[in-house]
N, C-alpha and C positions, 0 to 999 in steps of 0.2 A: 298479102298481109298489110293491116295497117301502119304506115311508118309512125303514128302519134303513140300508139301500144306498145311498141316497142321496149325493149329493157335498154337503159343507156348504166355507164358504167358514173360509179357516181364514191364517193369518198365511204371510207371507215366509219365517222361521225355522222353524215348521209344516212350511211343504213340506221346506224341506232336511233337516227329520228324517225324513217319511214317505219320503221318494224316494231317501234313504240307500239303499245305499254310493254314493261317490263316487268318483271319478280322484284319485288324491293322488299327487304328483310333490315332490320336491326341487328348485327351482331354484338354481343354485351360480355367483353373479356375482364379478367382482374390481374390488376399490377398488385404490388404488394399493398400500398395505400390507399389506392384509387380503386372505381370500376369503369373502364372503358368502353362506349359506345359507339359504332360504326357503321356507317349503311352502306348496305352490299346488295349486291344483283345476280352476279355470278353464284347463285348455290342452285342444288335441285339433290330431289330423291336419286340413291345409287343404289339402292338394295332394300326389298323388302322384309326378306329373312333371311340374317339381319335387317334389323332398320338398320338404314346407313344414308348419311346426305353426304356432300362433297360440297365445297365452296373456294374460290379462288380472290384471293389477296396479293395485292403488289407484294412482292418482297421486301420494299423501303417502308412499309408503313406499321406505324407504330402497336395495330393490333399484329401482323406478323411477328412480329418482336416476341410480344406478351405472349402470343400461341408457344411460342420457344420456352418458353416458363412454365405454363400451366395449361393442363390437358382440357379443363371445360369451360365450356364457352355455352349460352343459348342464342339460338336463333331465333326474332321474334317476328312478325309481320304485324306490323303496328296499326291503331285504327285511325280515322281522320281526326278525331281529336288529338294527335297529338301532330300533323303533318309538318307543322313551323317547325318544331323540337327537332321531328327528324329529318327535314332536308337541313337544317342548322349542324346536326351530327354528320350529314355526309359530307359538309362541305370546310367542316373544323377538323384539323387531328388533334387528336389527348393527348400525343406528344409533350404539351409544355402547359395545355390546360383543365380541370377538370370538367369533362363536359354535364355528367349527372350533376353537379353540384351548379356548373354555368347554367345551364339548360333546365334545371328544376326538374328532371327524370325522374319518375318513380316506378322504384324500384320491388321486385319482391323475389323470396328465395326461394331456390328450389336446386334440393339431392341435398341436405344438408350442409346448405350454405357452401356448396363447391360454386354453382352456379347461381346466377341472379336474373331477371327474367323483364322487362317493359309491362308494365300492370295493364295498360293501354292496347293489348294485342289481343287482336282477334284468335291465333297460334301463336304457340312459342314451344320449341323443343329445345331442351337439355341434351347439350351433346359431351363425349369425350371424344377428345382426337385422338386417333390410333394410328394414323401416316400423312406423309406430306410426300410429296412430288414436287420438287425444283421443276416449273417451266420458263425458262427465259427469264424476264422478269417480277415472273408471278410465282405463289404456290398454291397447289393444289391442296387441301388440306382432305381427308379421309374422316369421318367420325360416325360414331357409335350412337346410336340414339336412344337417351337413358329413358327419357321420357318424354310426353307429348302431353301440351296444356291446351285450353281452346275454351271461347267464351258462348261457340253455340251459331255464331254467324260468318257471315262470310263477306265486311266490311275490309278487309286489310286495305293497304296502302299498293299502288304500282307507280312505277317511274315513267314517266310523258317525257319527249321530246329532248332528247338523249340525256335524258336526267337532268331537268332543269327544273320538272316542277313533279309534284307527287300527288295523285288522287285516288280516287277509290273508279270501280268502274260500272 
């Protein structure tokens, strides 16, 4: 065997550069005043029938919080027209700012105004949460898929280079 071929053992952040591109999604939750925006990697399809996605969130962060409030959330996979917006959402928390209002998001409704949607998104599904899973210091979140939006193409956004930059592919 060649020793250049070889597998060497290499860091945590390592992998997530080599094994770029990623799933990147917008998550868009509502606090009572605000509607918060979030970009997340960690989701995928759990169940056909049911539709059912799963998505995993630090514990500390501020849309976990909001999941503790309020059951719907959309997941959107946004198009390159909006890439600045959204790698500015993954790398800002709502915490203490309003990002749709900093960021100039737009915004649209959808399941009568429970949930609100990235206009910009190639998909976006309307979900209710129905379980969470404590892992360490993440949660798994479980949801229902009320409905599914789509603009007909297959533009969305992926994550490069362990999430430093965001393109299409």
């Amino acid at each position: 065997m060649n020793s250049e071929n070889k597998l060497k053992a290499i860091t945590l952040n390592e992998s997530l550069i080599q094994s770029s591109p990623h799933p990147f999604a917008l998550l868009v939750s509502k606090d009572i005043d605000k509607k918060n925006v979030m970009g997340v990697s960690w989701y995928s399809f759990a169940s056909l029938k049911p539709g059912k996605m799963i998505f995993i969130l630090s514990e500390k962060s501020y849309t976990s919080k909001l999941l503790k409030m309020g059951s719907y959330v959309s997941l959107c996979v946004p198009k390159e027209s909006v890439k600045d917006i959204a790698l500015s959402c993954s790398h800002t928390s709502g915490r203490d700012i309003d990002k749709v209002a900093k960021f100039g998001i737009d915004l649209v409704a959808g399941e009568d105004e429970k949930a609100w949607m990235i206009k910009e998104s190639n998909v976006a599904w309307v979900l209710k949460i129905n379980d969470k899973i404590h892992i360490d210091d993440h949660n798994l979140f479980v949801a229902v898929i009320i409905s599914c939006h789509g603009d007909g193409t297959n533009e969305g956004l992926r994550a490069f280079e362990g999430y430093k930059r965001l393109d299409t592919i």
